[in-house]
C-alpha positions, -999 to +999 in steps of 0.1 A: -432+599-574-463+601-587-491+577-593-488+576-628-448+566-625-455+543-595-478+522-620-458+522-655-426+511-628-445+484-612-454+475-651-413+471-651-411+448-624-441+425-635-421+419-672-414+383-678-373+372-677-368+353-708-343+348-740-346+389-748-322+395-720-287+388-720-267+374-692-297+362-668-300+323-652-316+305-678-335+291-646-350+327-642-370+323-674-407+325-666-406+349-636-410+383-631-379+406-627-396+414-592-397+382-582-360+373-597-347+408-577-365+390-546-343+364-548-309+381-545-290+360-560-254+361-558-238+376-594-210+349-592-229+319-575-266+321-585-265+313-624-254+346-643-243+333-675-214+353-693-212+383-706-230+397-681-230+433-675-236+450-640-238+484-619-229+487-587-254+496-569-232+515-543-211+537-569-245+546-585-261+559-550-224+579-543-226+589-581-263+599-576-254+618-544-225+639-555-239+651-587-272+664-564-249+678-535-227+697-566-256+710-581-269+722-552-236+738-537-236+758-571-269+775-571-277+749-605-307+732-615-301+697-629-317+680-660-292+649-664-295+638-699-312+607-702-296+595-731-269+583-713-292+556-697-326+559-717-333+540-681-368+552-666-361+534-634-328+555-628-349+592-643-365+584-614-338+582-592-321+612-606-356+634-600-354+620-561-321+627-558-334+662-568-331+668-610-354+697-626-365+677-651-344+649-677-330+664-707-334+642-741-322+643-775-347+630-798-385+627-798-386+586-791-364+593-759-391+616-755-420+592-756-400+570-733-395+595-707-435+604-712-445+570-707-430+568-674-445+602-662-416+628-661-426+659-663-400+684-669-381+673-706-352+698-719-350+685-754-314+693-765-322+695-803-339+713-828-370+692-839-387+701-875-400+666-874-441+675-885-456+637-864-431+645-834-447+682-834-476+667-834-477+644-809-461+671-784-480+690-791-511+665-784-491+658-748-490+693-743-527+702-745-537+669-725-514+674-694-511+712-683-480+697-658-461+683-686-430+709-695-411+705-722-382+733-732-367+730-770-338+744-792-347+765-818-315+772-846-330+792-873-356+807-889-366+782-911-364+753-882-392+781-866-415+783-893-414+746-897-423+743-865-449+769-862-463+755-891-468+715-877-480+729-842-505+751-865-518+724-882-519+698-853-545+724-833-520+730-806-533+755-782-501+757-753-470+770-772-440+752-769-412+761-750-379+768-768-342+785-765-321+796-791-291+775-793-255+793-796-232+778-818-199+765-799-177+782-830-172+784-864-173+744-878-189+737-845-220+714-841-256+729-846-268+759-830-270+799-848-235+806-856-236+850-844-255+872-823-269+889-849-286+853-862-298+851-828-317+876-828-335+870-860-343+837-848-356+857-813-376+875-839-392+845-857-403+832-829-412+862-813-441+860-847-457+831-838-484+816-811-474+785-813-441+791-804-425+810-766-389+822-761-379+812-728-341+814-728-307+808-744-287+773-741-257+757-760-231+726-754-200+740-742-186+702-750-182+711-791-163+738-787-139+738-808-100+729-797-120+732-759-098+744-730-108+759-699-103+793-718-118+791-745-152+773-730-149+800-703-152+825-730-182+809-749-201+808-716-197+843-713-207+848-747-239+827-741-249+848-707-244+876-726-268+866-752-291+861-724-285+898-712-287+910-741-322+893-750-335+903-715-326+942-722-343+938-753-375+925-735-379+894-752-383+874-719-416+895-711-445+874-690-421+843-680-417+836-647-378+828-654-349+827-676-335+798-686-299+796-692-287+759-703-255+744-707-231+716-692-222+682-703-198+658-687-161+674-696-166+712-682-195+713-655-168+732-636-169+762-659-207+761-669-204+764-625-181+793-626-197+812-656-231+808-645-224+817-609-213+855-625-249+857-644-260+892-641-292+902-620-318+900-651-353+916-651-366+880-638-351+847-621-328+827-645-327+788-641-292+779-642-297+747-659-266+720-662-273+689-686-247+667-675-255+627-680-227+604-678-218+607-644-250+585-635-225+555-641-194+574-652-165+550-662-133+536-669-118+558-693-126+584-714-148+602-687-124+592-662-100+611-680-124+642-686-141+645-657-146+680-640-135+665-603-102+659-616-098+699-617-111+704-584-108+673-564-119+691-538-152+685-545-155+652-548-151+620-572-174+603-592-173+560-590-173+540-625-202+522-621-200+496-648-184+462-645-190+435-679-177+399-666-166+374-694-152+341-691-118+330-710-129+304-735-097+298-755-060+302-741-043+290-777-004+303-764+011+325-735+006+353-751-031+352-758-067+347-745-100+353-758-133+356-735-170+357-747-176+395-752-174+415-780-187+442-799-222+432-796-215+437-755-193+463-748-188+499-759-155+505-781-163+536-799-139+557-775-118+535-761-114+495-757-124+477-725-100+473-700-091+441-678-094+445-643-102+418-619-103+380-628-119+358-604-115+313-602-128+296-577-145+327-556-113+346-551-109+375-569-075+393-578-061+420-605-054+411-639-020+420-637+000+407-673-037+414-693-050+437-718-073+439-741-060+442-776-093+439-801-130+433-802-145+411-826-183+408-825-183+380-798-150+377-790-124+401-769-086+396-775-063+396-746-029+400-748-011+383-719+030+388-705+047+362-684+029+375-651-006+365-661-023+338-647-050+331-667-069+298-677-100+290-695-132+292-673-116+319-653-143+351-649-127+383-663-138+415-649-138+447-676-136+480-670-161+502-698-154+533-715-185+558-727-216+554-709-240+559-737-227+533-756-229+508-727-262+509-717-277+508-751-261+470-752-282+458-726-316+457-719-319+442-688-288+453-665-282+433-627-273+465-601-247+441-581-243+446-543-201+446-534-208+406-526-223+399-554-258+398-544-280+415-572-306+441-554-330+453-586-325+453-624-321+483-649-344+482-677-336+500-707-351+514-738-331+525-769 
């Protein structure tokens, strides 16, 4: 860690605990989150007030851990994508446990991750934006270790470029890869190889501007199964090979060649591990970010591990008590979270644990039905037992839209006892 992260962390830990953040004793108001982490007080016992979401702190070490030891075991470098979190405290954490760099997706996640000293960024976009060039470009010039790798889709998105960086002074190019398409009606990214290459080309014509590599999202390919993301990722090495052959990589020190998001890490493994011996060193770069807290359903679901379970497991991480505050028949119960806690853009939460009186069991008979903006709707069969001031435990699906609910997130100990805080920034 350096001295520069050490200080804007410690800057974390001095911030007041007040009415901004959700789910904290109301007795905690006034000190430091330091001092309120000092205090370990129990989740359950020590003044949480519902909602209240929390990470386990020893699923997020074992998530940490296997994502590293996977990377490793497959020749891959790792830049997580912070989005997931946009969590400083846990970039750091990734880096120790051994990350490249983080990869972001838009120039504030960028400013964040600056801010906090990372060094390495892969920004996974194409950026035209003329006071984002210019600020990179600023970062650039002012910190010869800061790295920062780009997309680059088309011409025009290079001559926009070339023209901010011109007129912001910048004297270190930036960085950038040519993104491959996933398919016709895909996402972003040049849609043939032949459009590559005239993007190559642009590039290639300015100084403001370096071709370092090739890179894509196997995750938008469209109707994805393992064969046909198999065969994209052969199509993007290839680009790569053919780019090399052409010389367009001459005076790097490596290739980069970037894929991998949560759903086929497996095959971005397998595809890169054939990558033919190029005229330099490629960096093998998987992007992967939800598996920091991975979850209760639709990553669950997609996961890689579930292919090859040999290699592990990944932990959900997340866990958002409620309370029941209205039991109105047998078949129905409401607790005290909503939209405005929970993500529901994939799937709903699911009930999972309800706890009265310290003991915890399963919520066997409950589901949830609906979210309004405060309110979840449980649906309830003969076997539930369920009463109002009873603590609901629910499982979460989608990361991303999880963390960007809370600012302020306990990291909860098996007992209970909370160990640190996650602070984030969307």
């Amino acid at each position: 860690m350096t001295a520069d992260t050490a200080q804007s962390l410690a800057r974390l830990a001095a911030e007041r605990v007040d009415h901004r953040f959700k789910g904290l004793p109301p007795d905690a108001d006034g000190l430091t989150v330091a001092e309120l982490a000092g205090q370990r007080r129990n989740l359950f016992t020590g003044g949480f007030a519902t909602p209240v979401l929390a990470l386990s702190a020893e699923r997020l070490e074992h998530n940490l851990e296997l994502m590293e030891t996977y990377a490793a075991r497959h020749g891959l470098a790792f830049a997580p994508h912070g989005k997931t979190s946009m969590a400083p405290q846990l970039f750091q954490r990734q880096i120790e446990h051994g990350a490249w760099g983080i990869t972001l997706a838009v120039p504030h996640q960028v400013r964040v991750a600056r801010a906090f000293g990372t060094r390495r960024v892969f920004l996974a976009n194409e950026l035209v934006d003329t006071a984002a060039l210019r600020w990179i470009a600023a970062e650039l010039d002012a910190d010869p270790d800061f790295e920062l790798i780009c997309y680059v889709d088309s011409v025009r998105g290079v001559e926009l470029m070339d023209a901010a960086l011109r007129d912001a002074g910048a004297t270190r190019p930036v960085d950038v890869v040519v993104e491959l398409a996933a398919g016709e009606g895909a996402r972003t990214g040049v849609r043939t190889e032949t459009e590559c290459a005239a993007v190559a080309d642009a590039v290639a014509g300015t100084r403001t501007l370096r071709l370092v590599g090739v890179a894509g999202y196997e995750g938008e390919v469209p109707k994805a199964d393992t064969e046909r993301v198999t065969a994209w990722l052969r199509r993007l090495v290839a680009l790569a090979a053919d780019f090399d052959k052409a010389g367009r990589f001459t005076g790097l020190d490596e290739i980069v060649v970037s894929a991998g998001g949560s759903a086929w890490f497996d095959a971005v493994a397998a595809v890169f591990a054939e990558i033919p011996e190029l005229s330099l060193p490629v960096l093998k770069l998987l992007r992967s970010g939800a598996y920091v807290s991975h979850d209760d359903g639709h990553y669950r679901k997609l996961t890689p591990f579930n292919r090859v379970p040999e290699e592990g497991a990944l932990e959900p991480a997340f866990r958002l008590w409620t309370q029941v505050v209205s039991r109105p028949s047998a078949e129905q119960a409401f607790v005290n979270a909503g939209k405005r806690d929970a993500a529901y853009d994939l799937d709903l939460p699911f009930a999972q644990v309800i706890r009265r009186d310290g003991a915890e069991r399963p919520a066997t008979g409950v589901s949830v039905t609906g979210l309004s903006d405060q309110h979840a709707w449980l649906a309830t069969t003969p076997e539930a037992d369920l009463e109002v001031g009873d603590w609901v435990g629910l499982g979460l699906s989608h990361p991303c839209t999880s963390f960007d609910k809370w600012q302020l997130i306990p990291v909860a100990e098996a007992d209970g006892t909370v160990v640190d805080y996650v602070r984030t920034f969307f």
